[in-house]
Backbone bond lengths (Angstrom), bond angles and torsions (degrees), N, CA, C in turn:
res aa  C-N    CA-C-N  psi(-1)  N-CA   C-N-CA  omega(-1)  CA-C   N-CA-C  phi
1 X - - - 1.461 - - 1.518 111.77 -
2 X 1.700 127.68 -0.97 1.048 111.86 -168.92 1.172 134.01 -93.81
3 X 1.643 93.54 9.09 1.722 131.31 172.41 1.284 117.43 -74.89
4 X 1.202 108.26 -52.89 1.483 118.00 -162.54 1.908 113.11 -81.80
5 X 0.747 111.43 145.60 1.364 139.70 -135.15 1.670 79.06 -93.15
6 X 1.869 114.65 113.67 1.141 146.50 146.97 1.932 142.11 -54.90
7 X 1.352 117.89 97.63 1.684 95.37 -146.63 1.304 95.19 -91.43
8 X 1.718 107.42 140.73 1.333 108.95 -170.84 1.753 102.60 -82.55
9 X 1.520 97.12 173.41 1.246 106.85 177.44 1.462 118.96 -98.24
10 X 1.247 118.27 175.75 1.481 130.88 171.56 1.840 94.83 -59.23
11 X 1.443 114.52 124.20 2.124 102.23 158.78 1.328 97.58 -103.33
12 X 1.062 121.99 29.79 1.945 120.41 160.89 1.331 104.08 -78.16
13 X 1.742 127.69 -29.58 1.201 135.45 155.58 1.382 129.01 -51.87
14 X 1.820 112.58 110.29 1.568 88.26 -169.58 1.680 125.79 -57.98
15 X 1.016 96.68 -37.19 1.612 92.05 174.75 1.637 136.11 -52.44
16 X 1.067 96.21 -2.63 1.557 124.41 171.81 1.259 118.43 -101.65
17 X 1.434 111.86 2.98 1.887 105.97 -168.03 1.277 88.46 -74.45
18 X 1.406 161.28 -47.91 1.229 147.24 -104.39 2.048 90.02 -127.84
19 X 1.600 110.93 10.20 1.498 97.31 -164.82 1.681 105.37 -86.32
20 X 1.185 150.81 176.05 1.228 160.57 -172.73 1.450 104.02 -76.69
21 X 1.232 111.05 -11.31 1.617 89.25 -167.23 1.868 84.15 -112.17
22 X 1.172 105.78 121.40 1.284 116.27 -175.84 1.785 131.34 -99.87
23 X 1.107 117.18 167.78 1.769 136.07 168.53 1.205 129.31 -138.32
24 X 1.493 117.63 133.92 1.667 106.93 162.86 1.198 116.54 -43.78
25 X 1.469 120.54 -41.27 1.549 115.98 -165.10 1.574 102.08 -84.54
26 X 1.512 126.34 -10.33 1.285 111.04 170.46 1.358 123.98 -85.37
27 X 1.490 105.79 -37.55 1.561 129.12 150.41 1.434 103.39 2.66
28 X 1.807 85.09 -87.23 1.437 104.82 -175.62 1.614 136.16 -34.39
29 X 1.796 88.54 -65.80 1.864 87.94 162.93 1.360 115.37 -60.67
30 X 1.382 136.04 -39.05 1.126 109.11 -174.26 1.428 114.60 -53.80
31 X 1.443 124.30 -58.44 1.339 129.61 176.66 1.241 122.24 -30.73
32 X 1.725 116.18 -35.61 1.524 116.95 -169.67 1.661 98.21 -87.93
33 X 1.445 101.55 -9.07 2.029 93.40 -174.44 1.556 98.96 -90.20
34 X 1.390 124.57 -35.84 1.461 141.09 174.99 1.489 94.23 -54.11
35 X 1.593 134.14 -81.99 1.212 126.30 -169.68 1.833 103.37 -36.60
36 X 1.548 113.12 -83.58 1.391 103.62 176.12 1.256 125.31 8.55
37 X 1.491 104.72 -70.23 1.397 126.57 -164.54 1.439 117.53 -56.83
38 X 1.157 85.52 -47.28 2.232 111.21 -171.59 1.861 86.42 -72.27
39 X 1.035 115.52 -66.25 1.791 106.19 -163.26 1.510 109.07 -60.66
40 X 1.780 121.51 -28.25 1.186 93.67 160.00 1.404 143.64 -94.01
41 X 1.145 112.63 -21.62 1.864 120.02 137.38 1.897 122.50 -21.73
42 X 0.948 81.26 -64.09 1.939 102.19 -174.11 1.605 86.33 -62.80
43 X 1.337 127.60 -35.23 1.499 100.15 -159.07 1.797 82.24 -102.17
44 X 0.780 121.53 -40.80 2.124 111.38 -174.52 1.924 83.08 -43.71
45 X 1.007 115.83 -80.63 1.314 151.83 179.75 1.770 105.06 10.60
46 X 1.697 90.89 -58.36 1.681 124.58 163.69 1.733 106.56 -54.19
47 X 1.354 117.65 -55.97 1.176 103.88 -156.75 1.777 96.62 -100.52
48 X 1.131 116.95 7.82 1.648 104.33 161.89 1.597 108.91 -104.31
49 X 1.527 117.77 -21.29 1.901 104.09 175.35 1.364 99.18 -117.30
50 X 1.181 129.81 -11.14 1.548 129.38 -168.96 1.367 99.29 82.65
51 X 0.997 147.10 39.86 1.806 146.98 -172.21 1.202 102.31 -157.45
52 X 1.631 108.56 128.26 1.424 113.85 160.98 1.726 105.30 -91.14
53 X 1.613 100.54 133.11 1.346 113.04 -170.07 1.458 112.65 -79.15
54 X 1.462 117.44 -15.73 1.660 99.34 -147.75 2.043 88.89 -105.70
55 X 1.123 99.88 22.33 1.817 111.40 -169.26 1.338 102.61 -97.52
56 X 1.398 120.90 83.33 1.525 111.71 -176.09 1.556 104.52 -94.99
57 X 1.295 131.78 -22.54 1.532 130.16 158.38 1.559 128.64 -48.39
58 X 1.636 86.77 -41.44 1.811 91.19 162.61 1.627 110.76 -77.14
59 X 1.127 124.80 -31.91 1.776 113.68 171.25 1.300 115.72 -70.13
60 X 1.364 107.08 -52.89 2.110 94.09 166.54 1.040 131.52 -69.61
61 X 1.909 124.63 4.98 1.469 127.47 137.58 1.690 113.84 -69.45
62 X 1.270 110.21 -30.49 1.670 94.51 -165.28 1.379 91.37 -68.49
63 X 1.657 122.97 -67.31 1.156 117.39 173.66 1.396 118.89 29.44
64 X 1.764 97.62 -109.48 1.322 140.04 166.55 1.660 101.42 -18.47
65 X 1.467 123.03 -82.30 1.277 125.70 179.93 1.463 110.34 -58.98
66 X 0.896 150.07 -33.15 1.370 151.06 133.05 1.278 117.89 -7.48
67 X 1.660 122.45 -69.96 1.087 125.93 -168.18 1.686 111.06 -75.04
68 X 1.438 118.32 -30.36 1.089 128.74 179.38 1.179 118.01 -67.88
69 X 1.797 126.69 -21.92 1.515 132.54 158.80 1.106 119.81 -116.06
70 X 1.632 118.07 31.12 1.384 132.81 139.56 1.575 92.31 67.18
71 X 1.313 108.98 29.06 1.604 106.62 148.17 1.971 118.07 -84.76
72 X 1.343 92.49 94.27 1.536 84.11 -169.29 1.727 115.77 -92.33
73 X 1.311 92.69 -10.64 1.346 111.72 -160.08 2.215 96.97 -77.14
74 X 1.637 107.04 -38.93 1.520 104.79 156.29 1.530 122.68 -80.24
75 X 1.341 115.13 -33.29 1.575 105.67 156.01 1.610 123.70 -25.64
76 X 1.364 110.49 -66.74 1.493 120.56 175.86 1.543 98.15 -49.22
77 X 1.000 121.98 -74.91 1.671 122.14 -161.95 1.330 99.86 -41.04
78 X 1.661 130.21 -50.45 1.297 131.97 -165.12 1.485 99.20 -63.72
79 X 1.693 130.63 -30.96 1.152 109.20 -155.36 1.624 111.30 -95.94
80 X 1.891 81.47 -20.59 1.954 96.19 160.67 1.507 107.88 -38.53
81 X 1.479 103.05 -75.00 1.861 116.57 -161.71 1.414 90.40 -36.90
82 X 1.306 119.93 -57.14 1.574 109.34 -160.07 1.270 131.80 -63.70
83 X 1.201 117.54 -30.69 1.584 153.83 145.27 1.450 102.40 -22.26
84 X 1.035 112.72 -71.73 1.364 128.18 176.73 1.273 119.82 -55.01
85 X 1.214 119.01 -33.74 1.618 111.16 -169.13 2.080 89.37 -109.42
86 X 1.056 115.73 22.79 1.084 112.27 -176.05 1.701 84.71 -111.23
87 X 1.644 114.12 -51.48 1.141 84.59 -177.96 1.755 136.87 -100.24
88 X 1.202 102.48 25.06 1.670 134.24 175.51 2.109 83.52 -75.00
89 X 1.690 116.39 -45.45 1.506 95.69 -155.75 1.996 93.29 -69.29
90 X 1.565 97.33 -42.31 1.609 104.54 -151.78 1.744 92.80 -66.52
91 X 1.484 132.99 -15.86 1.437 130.23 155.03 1.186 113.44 -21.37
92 X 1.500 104.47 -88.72 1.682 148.14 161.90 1.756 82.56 -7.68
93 X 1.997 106.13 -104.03 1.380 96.95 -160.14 1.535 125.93 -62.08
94 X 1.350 129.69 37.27 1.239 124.29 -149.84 1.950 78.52 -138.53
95 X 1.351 97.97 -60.61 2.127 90.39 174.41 1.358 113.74 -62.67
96 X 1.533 114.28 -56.74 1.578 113.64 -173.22 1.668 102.14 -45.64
97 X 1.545 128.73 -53.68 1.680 120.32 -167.92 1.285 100.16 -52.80
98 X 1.173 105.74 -63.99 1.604 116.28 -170.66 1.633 104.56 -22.67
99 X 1.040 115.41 -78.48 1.579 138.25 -157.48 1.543 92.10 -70.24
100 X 1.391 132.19 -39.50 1.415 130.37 -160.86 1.826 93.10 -71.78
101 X 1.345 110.08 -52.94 1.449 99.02 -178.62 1.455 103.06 -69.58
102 X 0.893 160.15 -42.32 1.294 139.63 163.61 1.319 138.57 -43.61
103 X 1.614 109.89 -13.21 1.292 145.37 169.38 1.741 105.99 67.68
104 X 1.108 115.96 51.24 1.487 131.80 157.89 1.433 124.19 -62.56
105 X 1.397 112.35 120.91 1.454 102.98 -176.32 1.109 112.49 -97.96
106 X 1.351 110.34 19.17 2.026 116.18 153.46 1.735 108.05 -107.34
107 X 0.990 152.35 34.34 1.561 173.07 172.88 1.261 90.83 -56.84
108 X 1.674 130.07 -61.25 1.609 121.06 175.34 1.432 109.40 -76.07
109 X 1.183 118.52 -36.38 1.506 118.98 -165.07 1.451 106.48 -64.77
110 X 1.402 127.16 -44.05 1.505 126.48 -167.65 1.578 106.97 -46.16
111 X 1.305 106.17 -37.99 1.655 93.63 -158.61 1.914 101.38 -98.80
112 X 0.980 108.41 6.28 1.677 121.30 140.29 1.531 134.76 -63.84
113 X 1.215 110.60 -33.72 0.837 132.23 -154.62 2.024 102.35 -104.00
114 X 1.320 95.79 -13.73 1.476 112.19 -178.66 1.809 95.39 -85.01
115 X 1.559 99.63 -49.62 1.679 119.38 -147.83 1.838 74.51 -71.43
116 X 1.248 150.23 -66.53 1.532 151.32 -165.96 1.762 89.38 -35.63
117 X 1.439 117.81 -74.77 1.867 126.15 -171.44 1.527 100.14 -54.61
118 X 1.205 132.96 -1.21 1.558 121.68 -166.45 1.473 79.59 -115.41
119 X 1.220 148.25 -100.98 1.139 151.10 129.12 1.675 110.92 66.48
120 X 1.462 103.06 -63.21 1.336 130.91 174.25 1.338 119.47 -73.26
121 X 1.849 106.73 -41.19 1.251 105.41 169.61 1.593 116.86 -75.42
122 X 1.447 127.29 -14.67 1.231 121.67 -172.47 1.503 111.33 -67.96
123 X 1.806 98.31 -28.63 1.468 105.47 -178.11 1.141 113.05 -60.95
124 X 1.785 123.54 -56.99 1.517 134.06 171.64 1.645 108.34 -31.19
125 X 1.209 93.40 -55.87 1.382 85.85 -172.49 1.874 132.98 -85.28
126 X 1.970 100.13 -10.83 0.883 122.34 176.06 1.683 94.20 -43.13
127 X 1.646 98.15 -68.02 1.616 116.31 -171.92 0.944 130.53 -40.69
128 X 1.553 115.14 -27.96 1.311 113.00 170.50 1.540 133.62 -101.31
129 X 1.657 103.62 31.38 1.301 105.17 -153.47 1.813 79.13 -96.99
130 X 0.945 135.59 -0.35 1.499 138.46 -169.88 1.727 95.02 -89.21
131 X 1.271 127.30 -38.10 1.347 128.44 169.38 1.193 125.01 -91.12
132 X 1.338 129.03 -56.82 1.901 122.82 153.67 1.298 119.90 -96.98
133 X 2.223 113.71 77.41 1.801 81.71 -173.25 1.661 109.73 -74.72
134 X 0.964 126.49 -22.58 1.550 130.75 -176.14 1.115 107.68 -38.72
135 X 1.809 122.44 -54.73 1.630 126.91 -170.46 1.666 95.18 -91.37
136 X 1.416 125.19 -44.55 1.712 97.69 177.47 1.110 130.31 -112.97
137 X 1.522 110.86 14.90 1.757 88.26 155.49 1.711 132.26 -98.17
138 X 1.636 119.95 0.55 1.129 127.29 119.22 1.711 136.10 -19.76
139 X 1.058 109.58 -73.18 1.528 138.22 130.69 1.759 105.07 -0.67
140 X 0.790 106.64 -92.57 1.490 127.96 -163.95 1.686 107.25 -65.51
141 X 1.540 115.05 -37.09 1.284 97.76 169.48 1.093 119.43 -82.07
142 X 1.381 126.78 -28.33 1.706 114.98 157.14 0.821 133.70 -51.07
143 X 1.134 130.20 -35.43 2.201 137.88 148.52 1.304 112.15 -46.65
144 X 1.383 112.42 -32.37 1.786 102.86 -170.30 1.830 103.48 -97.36
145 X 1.438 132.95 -25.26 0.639 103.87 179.39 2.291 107.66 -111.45
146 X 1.399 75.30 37.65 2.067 87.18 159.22 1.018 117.68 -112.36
147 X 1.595 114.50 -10.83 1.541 118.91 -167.80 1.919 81.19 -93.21
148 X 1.193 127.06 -75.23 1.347 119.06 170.14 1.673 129.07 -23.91
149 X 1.134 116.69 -19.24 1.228 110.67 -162.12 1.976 95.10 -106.66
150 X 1.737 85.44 -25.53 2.136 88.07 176.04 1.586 93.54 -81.57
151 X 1.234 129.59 -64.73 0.998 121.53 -169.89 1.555 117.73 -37.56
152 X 1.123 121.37 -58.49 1.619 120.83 -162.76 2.097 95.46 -80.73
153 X 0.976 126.19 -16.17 1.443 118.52 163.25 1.825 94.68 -75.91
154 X 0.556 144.98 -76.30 1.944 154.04 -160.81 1.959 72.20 -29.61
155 X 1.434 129.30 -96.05 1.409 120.40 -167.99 0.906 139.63 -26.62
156 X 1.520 81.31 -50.00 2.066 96.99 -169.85 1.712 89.84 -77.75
157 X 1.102 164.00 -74.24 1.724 149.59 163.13 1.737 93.74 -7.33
158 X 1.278 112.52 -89.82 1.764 111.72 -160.88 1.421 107.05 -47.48
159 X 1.183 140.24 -47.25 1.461 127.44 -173.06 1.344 119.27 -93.37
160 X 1.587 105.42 19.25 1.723 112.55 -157.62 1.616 122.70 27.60
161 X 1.441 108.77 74.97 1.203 136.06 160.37 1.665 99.01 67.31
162 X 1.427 124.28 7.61 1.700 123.14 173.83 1.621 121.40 -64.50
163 X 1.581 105.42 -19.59 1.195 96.61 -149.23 2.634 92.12 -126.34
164 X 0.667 94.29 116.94 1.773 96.23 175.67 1.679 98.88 -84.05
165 X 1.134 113.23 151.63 1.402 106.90 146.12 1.689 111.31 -144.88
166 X 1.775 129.88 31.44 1.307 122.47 -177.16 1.489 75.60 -142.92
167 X 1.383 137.65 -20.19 1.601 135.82 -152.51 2.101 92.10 -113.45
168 X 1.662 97.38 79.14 1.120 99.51 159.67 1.563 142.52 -93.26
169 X 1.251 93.53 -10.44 1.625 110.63 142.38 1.212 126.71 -20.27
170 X 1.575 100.99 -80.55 1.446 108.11 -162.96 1.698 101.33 -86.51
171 X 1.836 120.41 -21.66 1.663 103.03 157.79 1.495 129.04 -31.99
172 X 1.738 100.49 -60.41 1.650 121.80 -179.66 1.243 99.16 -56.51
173 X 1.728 136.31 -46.14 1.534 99.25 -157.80 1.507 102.06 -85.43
174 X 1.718 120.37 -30.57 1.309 96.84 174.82 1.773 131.79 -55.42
175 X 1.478 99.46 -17.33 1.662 115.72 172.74 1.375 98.63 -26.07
176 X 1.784 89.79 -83.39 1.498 118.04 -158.14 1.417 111.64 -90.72
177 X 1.907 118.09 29.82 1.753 119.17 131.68 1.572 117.69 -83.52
178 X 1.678 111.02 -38.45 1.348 95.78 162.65 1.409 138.06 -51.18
179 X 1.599 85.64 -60.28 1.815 91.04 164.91 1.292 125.17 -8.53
180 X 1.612 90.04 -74.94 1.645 112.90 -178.72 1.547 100.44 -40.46
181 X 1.345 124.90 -82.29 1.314 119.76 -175.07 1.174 129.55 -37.73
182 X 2.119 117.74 -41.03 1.335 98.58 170.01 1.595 127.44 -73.38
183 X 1.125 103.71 1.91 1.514 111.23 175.28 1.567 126.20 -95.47
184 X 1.517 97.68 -1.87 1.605 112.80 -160.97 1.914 84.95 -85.93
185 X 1.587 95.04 142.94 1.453 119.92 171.87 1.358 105.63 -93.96
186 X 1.649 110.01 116.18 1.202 120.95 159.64 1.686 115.91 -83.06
187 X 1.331 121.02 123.24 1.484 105.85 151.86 1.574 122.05 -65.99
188 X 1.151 88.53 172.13 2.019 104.21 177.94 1.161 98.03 -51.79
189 X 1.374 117.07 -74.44 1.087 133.20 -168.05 1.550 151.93 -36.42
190 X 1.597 93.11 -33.03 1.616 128.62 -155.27 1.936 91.13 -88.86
191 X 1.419 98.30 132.59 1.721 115.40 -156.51 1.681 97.58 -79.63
192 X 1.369 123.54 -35.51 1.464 136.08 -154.32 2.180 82.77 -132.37
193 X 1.514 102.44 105.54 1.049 130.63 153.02 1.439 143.02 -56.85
194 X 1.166 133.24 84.02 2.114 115.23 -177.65 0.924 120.33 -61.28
195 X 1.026 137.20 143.35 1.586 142.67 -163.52 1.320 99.24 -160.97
196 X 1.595 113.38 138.52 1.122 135.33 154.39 1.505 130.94 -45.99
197 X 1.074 127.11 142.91 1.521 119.89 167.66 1.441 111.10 -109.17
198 X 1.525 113.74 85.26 1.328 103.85 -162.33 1.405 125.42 -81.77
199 X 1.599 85.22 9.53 2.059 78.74 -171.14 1.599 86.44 -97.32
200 X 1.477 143.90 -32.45 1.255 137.55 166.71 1.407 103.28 -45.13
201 X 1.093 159.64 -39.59 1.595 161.91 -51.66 1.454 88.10 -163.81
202 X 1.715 103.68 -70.72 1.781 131.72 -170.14 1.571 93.90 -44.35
203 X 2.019 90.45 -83.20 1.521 100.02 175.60 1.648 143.17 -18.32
204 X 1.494 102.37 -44.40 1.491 110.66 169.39 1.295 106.81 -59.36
205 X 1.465 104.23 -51.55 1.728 111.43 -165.69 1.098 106.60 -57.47
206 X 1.395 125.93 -41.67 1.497 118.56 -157.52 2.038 115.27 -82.45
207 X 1.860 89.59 -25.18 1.140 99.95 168.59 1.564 128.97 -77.70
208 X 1.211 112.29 -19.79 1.632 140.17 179.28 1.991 98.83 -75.11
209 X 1.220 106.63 -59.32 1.164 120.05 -174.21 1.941 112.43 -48.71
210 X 2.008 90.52 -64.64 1.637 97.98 179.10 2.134 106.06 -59.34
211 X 0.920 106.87 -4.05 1.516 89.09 -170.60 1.937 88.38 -93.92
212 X 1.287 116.84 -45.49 1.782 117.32 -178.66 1.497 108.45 -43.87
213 X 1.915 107.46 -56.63 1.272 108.35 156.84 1.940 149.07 -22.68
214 X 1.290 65.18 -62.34 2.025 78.30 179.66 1.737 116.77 -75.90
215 X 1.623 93.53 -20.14 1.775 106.03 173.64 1.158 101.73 -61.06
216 X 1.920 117.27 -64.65 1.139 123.60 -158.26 1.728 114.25 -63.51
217 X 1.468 112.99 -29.02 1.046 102.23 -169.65 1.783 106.12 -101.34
218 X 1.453 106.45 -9.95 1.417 111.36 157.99 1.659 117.37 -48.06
219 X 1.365 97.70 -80.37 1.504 105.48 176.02 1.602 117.57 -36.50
220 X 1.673 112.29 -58.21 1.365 86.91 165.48 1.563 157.16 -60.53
221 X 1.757 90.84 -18.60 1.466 97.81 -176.73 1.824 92.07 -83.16
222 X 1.144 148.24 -12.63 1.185 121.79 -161.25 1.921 88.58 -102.73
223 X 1.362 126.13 -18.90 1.170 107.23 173.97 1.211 116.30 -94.91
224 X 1.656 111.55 -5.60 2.005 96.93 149.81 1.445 131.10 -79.54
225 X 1.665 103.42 -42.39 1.256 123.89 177.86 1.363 130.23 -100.92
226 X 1.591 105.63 -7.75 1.505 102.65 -179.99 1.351 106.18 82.82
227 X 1.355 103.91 -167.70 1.498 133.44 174.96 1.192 107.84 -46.55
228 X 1.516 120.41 -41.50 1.677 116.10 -164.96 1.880 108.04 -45.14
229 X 1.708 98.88 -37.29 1.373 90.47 -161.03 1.534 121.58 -79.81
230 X 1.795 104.42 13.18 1.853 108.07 144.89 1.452 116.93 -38.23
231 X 1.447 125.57 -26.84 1.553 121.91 -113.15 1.955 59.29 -103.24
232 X 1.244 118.89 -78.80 1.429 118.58 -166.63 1.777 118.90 -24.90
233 X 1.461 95.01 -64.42 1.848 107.90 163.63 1.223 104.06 -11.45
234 X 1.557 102.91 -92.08 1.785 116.30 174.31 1.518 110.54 -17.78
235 X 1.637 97.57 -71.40 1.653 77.46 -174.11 1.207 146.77 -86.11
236 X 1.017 110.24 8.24 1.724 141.65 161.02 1.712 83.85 -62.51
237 X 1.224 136.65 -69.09 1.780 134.97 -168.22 1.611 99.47 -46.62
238 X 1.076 111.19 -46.35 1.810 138.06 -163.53 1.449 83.32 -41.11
239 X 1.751 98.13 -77.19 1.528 101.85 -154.46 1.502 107.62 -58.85
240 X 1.282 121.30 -41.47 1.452 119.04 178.47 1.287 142.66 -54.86
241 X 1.032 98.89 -12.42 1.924 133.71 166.43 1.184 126.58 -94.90
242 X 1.527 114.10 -32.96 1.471 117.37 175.25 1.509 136.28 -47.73
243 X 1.196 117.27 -11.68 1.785 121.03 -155.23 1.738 83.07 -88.21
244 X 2.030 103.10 -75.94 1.355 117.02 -177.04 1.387 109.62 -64.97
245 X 1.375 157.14 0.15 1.304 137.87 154.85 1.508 103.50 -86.08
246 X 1.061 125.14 -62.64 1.945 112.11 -177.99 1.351 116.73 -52.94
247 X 1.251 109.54 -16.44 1.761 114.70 -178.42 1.647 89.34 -68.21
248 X 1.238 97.51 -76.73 2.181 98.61 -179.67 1.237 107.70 -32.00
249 X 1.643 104.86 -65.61 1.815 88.19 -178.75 1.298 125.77 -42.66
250 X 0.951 117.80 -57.50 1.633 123.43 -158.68 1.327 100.33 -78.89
251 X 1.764 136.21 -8.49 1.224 104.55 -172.81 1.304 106.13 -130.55
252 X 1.309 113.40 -26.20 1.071 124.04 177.92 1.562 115.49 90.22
253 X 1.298 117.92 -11.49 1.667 141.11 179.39 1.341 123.17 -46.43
254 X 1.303 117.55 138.05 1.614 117.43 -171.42 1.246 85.71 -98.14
255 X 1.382 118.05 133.49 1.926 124.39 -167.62 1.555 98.68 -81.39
256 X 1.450 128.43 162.78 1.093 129.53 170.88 1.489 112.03 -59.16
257 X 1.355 118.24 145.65 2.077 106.06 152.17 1.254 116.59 -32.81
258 X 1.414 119.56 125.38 1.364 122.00 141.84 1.806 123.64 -28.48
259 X 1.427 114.51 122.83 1.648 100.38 176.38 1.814 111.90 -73.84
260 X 1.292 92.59 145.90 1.031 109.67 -170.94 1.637 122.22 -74.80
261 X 1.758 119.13 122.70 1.273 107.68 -152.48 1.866 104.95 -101.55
């Protein structure tokens, strides 16, 4: 069967966002369900170690100031976190190849599907940071910032590096280059025009926005509910994986080529 020609599905279906055969406009939602995800992680994340994980500019500042007051003992931890989300990305490109040459139409989904079981474990271990914090909240920031480091590789691969969803940094400054442009005064005169790119413009926003989102409602669900509200995260990943992972399961099928854009 691994010949014969596989019919793709609708990816207007969420459960299909994550399948190989791709869209800008799926791109997109995926990215805005990924941000979600990352801002509310990043913000539980905060209120179970006091550290936002997905901030690797702020760890290669502590670093630096670190080493300079011969705190070496957070040096290491900083170079842990990074470690970690370095190897959460090389995860990412290490499952997606794998599966892509095999022509799997879960190749993006697998390493989603990791970040849902990590996710779960942050909770386990969230919980127990009230009984060993010494051994797990150590623990826990290395899970949170590997799940960040797979997650934002899984995008940056599918949209070929267009789309961030933990790197809100560089969302905001491209924000406020458009900005600039839609605000920039053209004369009459002037031969070469500035212009906005307003559909880049939306996109930031909407991606800037879902990550404020998923913080705000992160943080709250973990300071009503705690940890439990990993459990939702996950399955928000669940559904987003489902189309292209049960397709593999159940068929075992090498998916057609992607058409060529």
């Amino acid at each position: 069967m691994s010949g014969s020609k596989q019919p793709t599905h609708p990816p207007s279906h969420p459960h299909w966002w994550t399948d190989i055969h791709r869209s800008t406009a799926v791109n997109i939602r995926l990215g805005v369900s990924l941000c979600f995800i990352a801002g509310a992680t990043n913000a539980g994340g905060f209120l179970a170690v006091g550290q936002y994980t997905s901030h690797m500019t702020g760890l290669l500042s502590s670093i630096a100031d670190n080493l300079v007051l011969g705190q070496f003992g957070l040096v290491m931890a900083s170079l842990a976190a990074i470690a970690a989300f370095l190897g959460g990305a090389m995860t990412t490109a290490m499952m997606v190849n794998w599966s892509t040459r095999r022509q799997l139409r879960s190749a993006f989904a697998r390493p989603l599907v990791v970040e849902a079981g990590m996710l779960l474990v942050f909770g386990l271990f969230g919980a127990a940071i009230n009984l060993h914090a010494g051994l797990f909240a150590p623990l826990t920031v290395l899970v949170l910032c590997f799940i960040m480091g797979l997650q934002n590789a899984v995008i940056t691969k599918i949209s070929n590096a267009e789309i961030r969803t933990t790197h809100v940094t560089g969302l905001v400054t491209d924000i406020g280059i458009e900005i600039g442009k839609l605000l920039y005064y053209n004369r009459a005169n002037t031969p070469t025009k500035v212009v906005a790119n307003r559909r880049k413009l939306r996109i930031h926003l909407s991606l800037t926005a879902a990550f404020f989102i998923g913080g705000l409602l992160g943080a709250l669900g973990f300071k009503a509910w705690g940890y439990i509200t990993t459990v939702p995260l996950a399955f928000l990943l669940a559904i987003l994986v489902w189309g292209p992972v049960s397709h593999d399961i159940r068929t075992g099928a090498i998916a057609p080529p992607p058409p060529t854009r």
